[in-house]
C-alpha positions as CSV (number, residue, x, y, z in Angstrom):
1,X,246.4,-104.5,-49.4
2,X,247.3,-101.9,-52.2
3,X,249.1,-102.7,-55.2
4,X,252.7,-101.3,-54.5
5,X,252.0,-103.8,-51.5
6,X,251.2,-106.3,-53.3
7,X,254.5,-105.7,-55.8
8,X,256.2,-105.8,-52.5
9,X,254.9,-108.9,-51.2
10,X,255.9,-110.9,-54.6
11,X,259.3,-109.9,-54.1
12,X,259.2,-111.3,-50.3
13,X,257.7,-114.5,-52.1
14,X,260.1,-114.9,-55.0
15,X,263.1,-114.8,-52.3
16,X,262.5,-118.7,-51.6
17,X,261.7,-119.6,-55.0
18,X,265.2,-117.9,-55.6
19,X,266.9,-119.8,-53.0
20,X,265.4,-123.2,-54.1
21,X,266.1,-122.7,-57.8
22,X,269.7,-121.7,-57.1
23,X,270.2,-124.6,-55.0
24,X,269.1,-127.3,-57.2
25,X,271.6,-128.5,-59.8
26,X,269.7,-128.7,-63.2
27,X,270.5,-127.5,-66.7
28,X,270.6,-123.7,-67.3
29,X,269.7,-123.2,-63.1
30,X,272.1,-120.3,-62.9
31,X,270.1,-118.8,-65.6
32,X,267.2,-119.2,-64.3
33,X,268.1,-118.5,-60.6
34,X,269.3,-115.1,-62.5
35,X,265.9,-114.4,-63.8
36,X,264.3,-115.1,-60.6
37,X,266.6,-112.3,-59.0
38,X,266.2,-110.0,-61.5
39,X,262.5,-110.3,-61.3
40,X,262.4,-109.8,-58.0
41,X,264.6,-106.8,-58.1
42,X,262.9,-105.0,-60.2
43,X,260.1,-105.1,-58.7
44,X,262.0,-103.0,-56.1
45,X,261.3,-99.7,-58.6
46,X,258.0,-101.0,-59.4
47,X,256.2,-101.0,-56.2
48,X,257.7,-97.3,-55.2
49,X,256.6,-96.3,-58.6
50,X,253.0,-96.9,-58.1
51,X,253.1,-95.8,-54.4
52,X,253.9,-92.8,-54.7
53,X,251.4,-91.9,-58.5
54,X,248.5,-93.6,-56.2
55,X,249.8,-91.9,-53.1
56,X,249.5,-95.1,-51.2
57,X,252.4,-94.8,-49.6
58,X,251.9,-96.5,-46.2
59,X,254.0,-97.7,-43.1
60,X,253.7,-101.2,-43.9
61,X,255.2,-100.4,-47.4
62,X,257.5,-98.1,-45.8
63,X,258.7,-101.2,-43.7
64,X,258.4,-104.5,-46.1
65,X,260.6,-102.5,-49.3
66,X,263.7,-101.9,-47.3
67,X,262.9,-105.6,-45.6
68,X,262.6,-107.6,-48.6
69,X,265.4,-105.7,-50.6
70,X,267.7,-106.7,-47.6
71,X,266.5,-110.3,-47.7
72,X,266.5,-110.6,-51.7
73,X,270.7,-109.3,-51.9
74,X,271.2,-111.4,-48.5
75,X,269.5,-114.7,-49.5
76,X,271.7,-114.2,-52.8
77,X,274.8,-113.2,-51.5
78,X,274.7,-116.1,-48.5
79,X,273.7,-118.7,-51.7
80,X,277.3,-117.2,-53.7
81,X,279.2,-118.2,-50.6
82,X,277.6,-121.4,-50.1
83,X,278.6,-121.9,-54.0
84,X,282.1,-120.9,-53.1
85,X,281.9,-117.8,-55.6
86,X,282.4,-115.1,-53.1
87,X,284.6,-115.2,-50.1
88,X,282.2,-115.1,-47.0
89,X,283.9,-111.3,-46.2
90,X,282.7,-109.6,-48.9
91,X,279.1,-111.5,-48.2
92,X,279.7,-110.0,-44.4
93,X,280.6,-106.6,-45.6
94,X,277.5,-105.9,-47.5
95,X,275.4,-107.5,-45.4
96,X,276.7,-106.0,-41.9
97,X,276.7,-102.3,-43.7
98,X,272.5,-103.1,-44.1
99,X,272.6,-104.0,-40.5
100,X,274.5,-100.9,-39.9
101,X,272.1,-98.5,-41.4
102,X,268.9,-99.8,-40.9
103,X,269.9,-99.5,-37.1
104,X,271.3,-95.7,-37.7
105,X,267.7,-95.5,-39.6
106,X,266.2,-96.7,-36.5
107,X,267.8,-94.4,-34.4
108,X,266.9,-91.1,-36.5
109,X,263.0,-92.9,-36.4
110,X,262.8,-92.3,-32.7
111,X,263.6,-88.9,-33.2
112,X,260.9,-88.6,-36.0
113,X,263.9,-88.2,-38.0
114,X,263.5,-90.2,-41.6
115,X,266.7,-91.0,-43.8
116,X,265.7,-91.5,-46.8
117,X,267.8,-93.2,-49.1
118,X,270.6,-91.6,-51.1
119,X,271.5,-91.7,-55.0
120,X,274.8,-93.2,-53.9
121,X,273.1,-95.7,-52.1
122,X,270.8,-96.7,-55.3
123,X,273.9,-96.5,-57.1
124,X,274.9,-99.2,-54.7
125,X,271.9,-101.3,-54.9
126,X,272.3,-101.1,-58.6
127,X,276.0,-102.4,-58.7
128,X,274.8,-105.1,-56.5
129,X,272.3,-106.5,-58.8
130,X,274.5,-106.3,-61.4
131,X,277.3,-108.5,-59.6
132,X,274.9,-110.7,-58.6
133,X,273.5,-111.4,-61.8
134,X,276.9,-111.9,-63.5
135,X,278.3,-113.9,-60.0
136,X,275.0,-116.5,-60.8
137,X,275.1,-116.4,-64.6
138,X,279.1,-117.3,-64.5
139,X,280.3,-113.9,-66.3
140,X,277.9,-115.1,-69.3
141,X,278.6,-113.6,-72.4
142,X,281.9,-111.6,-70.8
143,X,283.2,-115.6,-69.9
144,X,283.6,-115.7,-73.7
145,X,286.3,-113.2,-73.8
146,X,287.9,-114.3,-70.5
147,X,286.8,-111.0,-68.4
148,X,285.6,-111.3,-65.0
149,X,282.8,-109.1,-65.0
150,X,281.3,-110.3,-61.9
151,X,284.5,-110.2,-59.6
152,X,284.4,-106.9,-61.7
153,X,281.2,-105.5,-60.9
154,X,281.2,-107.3,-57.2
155,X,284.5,-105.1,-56.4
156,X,282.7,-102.0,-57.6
157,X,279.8,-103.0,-55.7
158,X,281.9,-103.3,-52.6
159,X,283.5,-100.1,-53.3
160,X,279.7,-98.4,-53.2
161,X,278.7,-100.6,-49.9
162,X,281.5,-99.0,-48.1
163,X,280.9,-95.8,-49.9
164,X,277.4,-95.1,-49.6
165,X,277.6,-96.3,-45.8
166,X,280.2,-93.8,-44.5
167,X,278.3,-91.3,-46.6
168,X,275.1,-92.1,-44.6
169,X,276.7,-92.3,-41.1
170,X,278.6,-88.3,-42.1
171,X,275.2,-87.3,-43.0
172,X,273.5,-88.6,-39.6
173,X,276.7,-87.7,-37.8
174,X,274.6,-85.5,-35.7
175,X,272.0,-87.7,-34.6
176,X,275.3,-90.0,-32.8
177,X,276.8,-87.2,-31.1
178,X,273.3,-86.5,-29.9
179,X,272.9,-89.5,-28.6
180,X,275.5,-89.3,-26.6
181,X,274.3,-86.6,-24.1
């Protein structure tokens, strides 16, 4: 296994560490939980980095980045709701737009079509990090000054989901009407 593989793989392996350090109440969790995720996320830069200055870029990398990005925001997002610090729709709204486009990605596959993904949609990823991060770490140092950063940043993250989905589904537009024949 190469090492962008590998990079991949410890994100995939830091998702239950995440999930067990978030759920356990002990002093300074939330911080930690925090640096869990953010370790794990940006690792996300760091294994496509060093795929493509090796050139090992291979399918199973091409399959375990988008798989473990998906279950690194999910297993966050689903531990917020369980918290009660996001309302299960927003949770549903960002996860069910992943759903949405790794199937319209699986439909442009079988027609050796790849959609790769779009600066909106890293924009997106980005402003979901950064909501998550300030959901976990309880607005920490903004909570000082009584600003909500992470209901903040979590709008604007929404905002992006919704965005950066319709923006993929114009751009594939084709590929559905095909489909239809």
């Amino acid at each position: 296994m190469n090492l962008p593989n590998r990079i991949t793989l410890a994100r995939i392996i830091l998702v239950p560490v995440f999930l067990a350090i978030v759920s356990i109440k002990i002093t300074y969790g939330q911080f930690l939980a925090a640096a869990v995720f953010i370790i794990a996320a940006s690792t996300d830069g760091l294994d496509g980095y060093f795929a493509r200055k090796r050139n090992q870029v291979t399918k199973l990398g091409k399959f375990m980045d988008p798989l473990a990005d998906k279950l690194l925001v999910s297993a966050a997002l689903i531990s917020l709701v369980e918290l009660n610090i996001i309302s299960a729709w927003i949770a549903f709204i960002i996860i069910g737009r992943e759903f949405a486009i790794t199937g319209l990605r699986s439909i442009a596959a079988a027609d050796g079509i790849v959609i790769s993904a779009s600066k909106l949609g890293k924009v997106k990823t980005i402003s979901q990090i950064v909501a998550i991060v300030f959901l976990l770490i309880k607005d920490f140092p903004f909570n000082l000054l009584n600003i909500p950063i992470g209901k903040i940043s979590l709008g604007v993250a929404v905002i992006f989901t919704i965005w950066s989905g319709l923006d993929y589904f114009n751009r594939a537009s084709h590929l559905l009407k095909a489909g239809q024949k």
